[in-house]
C-alpha positions, 0 to 999 in steps of 0.5 A: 223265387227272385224278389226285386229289391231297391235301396236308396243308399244305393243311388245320390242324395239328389235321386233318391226320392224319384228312384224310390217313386219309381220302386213304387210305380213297379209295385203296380201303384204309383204314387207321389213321394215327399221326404218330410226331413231336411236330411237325407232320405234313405229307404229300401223295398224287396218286392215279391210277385205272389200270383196275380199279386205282391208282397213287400217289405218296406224298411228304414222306412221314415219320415215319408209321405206318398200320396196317390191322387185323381191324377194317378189314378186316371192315369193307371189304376190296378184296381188293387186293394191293399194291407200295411202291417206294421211291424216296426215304426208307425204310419198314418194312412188316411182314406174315405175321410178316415184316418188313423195312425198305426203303429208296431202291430197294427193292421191297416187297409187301402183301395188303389182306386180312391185317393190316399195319404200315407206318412211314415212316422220319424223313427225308421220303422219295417212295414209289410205290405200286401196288394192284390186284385179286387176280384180276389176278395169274396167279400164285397167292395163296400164291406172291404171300404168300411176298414179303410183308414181304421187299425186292426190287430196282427199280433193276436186273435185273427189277424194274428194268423194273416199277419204270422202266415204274410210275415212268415211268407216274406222270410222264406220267399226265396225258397218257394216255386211258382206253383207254391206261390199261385197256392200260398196267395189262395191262403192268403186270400182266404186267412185276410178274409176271415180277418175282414169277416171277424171285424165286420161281425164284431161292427155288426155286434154294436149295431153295424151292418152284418158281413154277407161272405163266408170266405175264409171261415174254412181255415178258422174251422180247421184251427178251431178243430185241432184246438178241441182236439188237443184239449179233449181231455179238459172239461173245462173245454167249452165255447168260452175256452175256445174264443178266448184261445183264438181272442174272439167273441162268442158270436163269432165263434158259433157263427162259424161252426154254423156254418158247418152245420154244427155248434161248439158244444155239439162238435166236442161232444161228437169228438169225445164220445167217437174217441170213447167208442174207439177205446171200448172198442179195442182189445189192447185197451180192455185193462182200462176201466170205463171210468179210466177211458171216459175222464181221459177224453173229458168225461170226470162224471161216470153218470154223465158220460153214461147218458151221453154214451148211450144217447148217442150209441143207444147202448151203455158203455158196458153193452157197448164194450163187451158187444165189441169184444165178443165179435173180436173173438172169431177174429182171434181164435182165426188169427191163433190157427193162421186162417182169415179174421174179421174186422177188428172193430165192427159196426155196433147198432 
């Protein structure tokens, strides 16, 4: 796909200001612009259509305030919200009576249909920045507003996924088709909202109100997954190995798996003991000890892995193995003559 982009290096001094007041009238939000330095401004955007919204990479990006007023918002309004991630420089956005200045891998927030203040810093810094419709965002629009004018992390726990995946999305955007990019903005969609949830659940922790939407906790579940996955084999591995991996708390963390009907705990176990089963169960595998199979899915202690199995299974690992390889026999000795088999792994009750 073709990004648009507009560099004010490219036009006289005298015009740069309203040909960079016009870039951002076609980034569907028009704005006041004004240099802060007596020198000259200079400042380049590639703008990237996603779905029904837009990705931009604003750069030599400095000492600048764009303001949107009641003015312009009578004029036009979007009905957009929007994300400043910075990745170089600084710059301070001031909305709902809050205001906070963000630098190099801060995460802030905005809302087209309220008046806003936005100053780039004096060093010329490389800002991403992400608008879409409202109607996109499950959560509700007073959840959204509590972040605005407050800084949150890209560059690690939650708003590392959002901020890796926009960053990466940017980079590559000449390669995608319009199809890739309806899909890519529900990614986004849902990555932003686990961010918004985290830290409105985190405000709850400390006395806030809790977030009502479970948008977005799907894609943490799925990275969650594949963590406990890899680290099977640890013993170690436990809800506080989990959160500090993915730098959240706790109380998030159960949150989500809670959402999937299970808790932390619970589904490792269920992982663990499906990969015991799986192992005992294969002929190929029989040179290995109980004890071998259990501690390489995270089971150290022989006891306990024999009352986890057999609560689970109603059967010892022992009863369980050879259960399994007397029912493999038929299918072998079929196998040895050329006739059919059986499954290889039946159902043990």
């Amino acid at each position: 796909m073709r990004s648009t982009v507009v560099d004010t290096v490219e036009f006289p001094v005298s015009e740069r200001l309203e040909a960079w007041a016009g870039a951002m009238a076609t980034a569907r939000v028009p704005q006041r612009v004004t240099s802060l330095e007596t020198g000259t401004f200079k400042a380049r955007v590639e703008m990237m259509p996603l779905g029904a919204g837009q990705v931009s990479v604003l750069s030599s990006y400095a000492s600048v305030s764009a303001q949107r007023t009641l003015q312009h918002i009578r004029q036009s309004d979007p009905e957009m919200y929007r994300v400043h991630l910075v990745t170089y420089g600084e710059v301070g956005i001031e909305q709902y009576r809050q205001r906070f200045l963000h630098k190099r891998g801060d995460m802030g927030f905005g809302d087209s249909s309220e008046p806003i203040d936005i100053r780039a810093g004096d060093t010329p810094g490389r800002h991403l920045v992400y608008q879409f419709p409202k109607k996109l965002l499950r959560l509700k629009h007073e959840q959204f507003t509590r972040l605005c004018g407050r800084s949150v992390p890209w560059t690690q726990g939650v708003g590392r996924l959002f901020g890796q995946f926009l960053k990466g999305l940017a980079d590559e955007y000449a390669q995608y088709t319009p199809q890739d990019a309806t899909r890519l903005e529900a990614t986004a969609i849902d990555l932003l909202s686990a961010v918004l949830e985290h830290h409105l659940d985190h405000d709850a922790s400390r006395g806030g109100p809790a977030v009502l939407g479970a948008s977005g906790q799907q894609v943490l579940f799925q990275r969650m997954s594949a963590f406990i996955t890899e680290h099977l084999a640890d013993p170690a591995l436990g809800p506080e190995a989990i959160a500090a991996a993915h730098h959240f708390s706790l109380r998030y963390l159960h949150r989500v798996f809670q959402h999937h009907g299970t808790t932390p705990r619970a589904f490792i176990r269920r992982q663990r003991l499906d990969r015991c089963r799986r192992d005992l169960a294969d002929p190929a595998l029989q040179h290995l000890t109980i004890h071998t199979i259990a501690a390489r899915w995270g089971y150290p202690q022989s006891d306990s892995f024999s009352r986890a199995f057999r609560a689970a299974t109603g059967m010892s690992p022992s009863e369980y193995r050879a259960a399994n390889a007397a029912a493999t026999l038929p299918r072998l000795s079929s196998d040895e003559d050329g006739a059919p088999g059986r499954d290889l792994h039946p159902t043990v009750r």
